[in-house]
GUBA-411539 format. One record per residue (C-alpha): x negated, y, z negated; residue in three letters. Coordinates in steps of 0.1 Angstrom, whole numbers, padded with zeros to 4 digits, always signed. Example, Ala and Ser with C-alpha at 12.3 -4.5 7.8 and 13.67 -1.06 7.14 Angstrom:
2
-0123-0045-0078ALA-0137-0011-0071SER
END
This chain:
128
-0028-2373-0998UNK-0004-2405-0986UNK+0024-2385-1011UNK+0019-2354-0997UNK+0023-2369-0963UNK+0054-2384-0971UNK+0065-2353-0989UNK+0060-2333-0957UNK+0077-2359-0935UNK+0105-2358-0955UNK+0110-2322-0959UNK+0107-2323-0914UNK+0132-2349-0914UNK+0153-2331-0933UNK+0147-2301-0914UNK+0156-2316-0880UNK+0191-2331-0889UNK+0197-2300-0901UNK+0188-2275-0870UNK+0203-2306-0852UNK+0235-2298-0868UNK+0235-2262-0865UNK+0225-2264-0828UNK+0253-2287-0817UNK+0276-2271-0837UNK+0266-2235-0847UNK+0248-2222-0813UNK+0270-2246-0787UNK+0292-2208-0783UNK+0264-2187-0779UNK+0239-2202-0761UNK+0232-2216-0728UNK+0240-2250-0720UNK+0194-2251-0710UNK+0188-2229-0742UNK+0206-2257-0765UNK+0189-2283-0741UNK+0159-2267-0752UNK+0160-2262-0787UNK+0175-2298-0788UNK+0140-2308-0772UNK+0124-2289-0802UNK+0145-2311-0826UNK+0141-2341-0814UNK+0100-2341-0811UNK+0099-2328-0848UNK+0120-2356-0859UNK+0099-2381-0838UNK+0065-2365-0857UNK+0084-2365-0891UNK+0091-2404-0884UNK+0056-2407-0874UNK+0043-2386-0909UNK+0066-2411-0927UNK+0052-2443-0908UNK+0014-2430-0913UNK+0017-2418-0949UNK+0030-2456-0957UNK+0015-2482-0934UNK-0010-2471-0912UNK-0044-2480-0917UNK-0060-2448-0916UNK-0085-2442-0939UNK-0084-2406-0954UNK-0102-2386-0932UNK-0086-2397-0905UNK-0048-2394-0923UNK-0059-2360-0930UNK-0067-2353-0895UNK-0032-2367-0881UNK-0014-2350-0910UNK-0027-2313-0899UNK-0024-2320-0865UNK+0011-2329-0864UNK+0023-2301-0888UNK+0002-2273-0866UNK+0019-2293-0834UNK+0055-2291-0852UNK+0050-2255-0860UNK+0038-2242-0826UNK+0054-2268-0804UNK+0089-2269-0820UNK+0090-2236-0837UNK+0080-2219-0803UNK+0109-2240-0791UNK+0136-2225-0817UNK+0121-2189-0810UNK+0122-2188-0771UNK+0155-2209-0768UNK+0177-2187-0793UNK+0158-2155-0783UNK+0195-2140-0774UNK+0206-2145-0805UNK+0176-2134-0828UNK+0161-2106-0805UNK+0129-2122-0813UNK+0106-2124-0781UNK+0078-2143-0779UNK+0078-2150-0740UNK+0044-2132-0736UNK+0033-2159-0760UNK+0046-2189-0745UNK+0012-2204-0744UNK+0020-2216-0777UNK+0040-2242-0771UNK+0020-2261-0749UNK-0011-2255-0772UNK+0014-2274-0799UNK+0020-2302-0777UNK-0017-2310-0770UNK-0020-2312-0809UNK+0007-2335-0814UNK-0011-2355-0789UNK-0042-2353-0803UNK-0028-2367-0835UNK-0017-2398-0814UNK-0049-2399-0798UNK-0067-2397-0835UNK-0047-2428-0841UNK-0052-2448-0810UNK-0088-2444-0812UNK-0090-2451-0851UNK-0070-2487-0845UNK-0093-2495-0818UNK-0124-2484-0837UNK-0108-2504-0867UNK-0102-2538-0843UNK-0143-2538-0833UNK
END
């Protein structure tokens, strides 16, 4: 699991400098100045979560059920938090709308949370 983890936190990383890149550089003519702010905000939380895959998959001390837990909460938080992100801020550009859906994102946000919350709760069950 801990190399599938760091696989997967890798492969975000990765990810992230690259939409990075392409927002800066490759939307800044075609998007808003807020639409670029936004997807920006969508970068920047998926490369905090691939950072915290990385960290998790190599020194936490999680056992496995609760490294599972963490690892499926911050993908399914990535994927609706930050992908809702990309879809609603470049929306002019893709035709894609998924405004009438924009409950997404927050729902994605409360799982990255949770995964935090899994593993505050799992060092102070660990410190008793």
């Amino acid at each position: 699991m801990k190399r599938k983890i760091l696989i997967t936190g890798s492969i975000l990383g990765l990810m992230a400098v690259i939409l990075g890149a392409f927002g800066a550089h490759g939307l800044k003519d075609s998007l808003s100045a807020e639409a670029i702010n936004s997807f920006e905000t969508g970068v920047r939380y998926q490369m905090y979560h691939s950072f915290l895959l990385l960290i998790a998959g190599s020194f936490l001390p999680l056992n496995s059920k609760a490294l599972k837990t963490v690892f499926y909460l911050i993908i399914s938080g990535i994927l609706l938090f930050s992908g809702s992100i990309y879809l609603l801020s470049t929306r002019p550009l893709t035709g894609i709308d998924i405004s009438p859906m924009g409950w997404i994102t927050p729902i994605g946000g409360a799982l990255l949370i949770s995964a935090w919350i899994c593993i505050c709760y799992n060092f102070i069950k660990s410190a008793k």
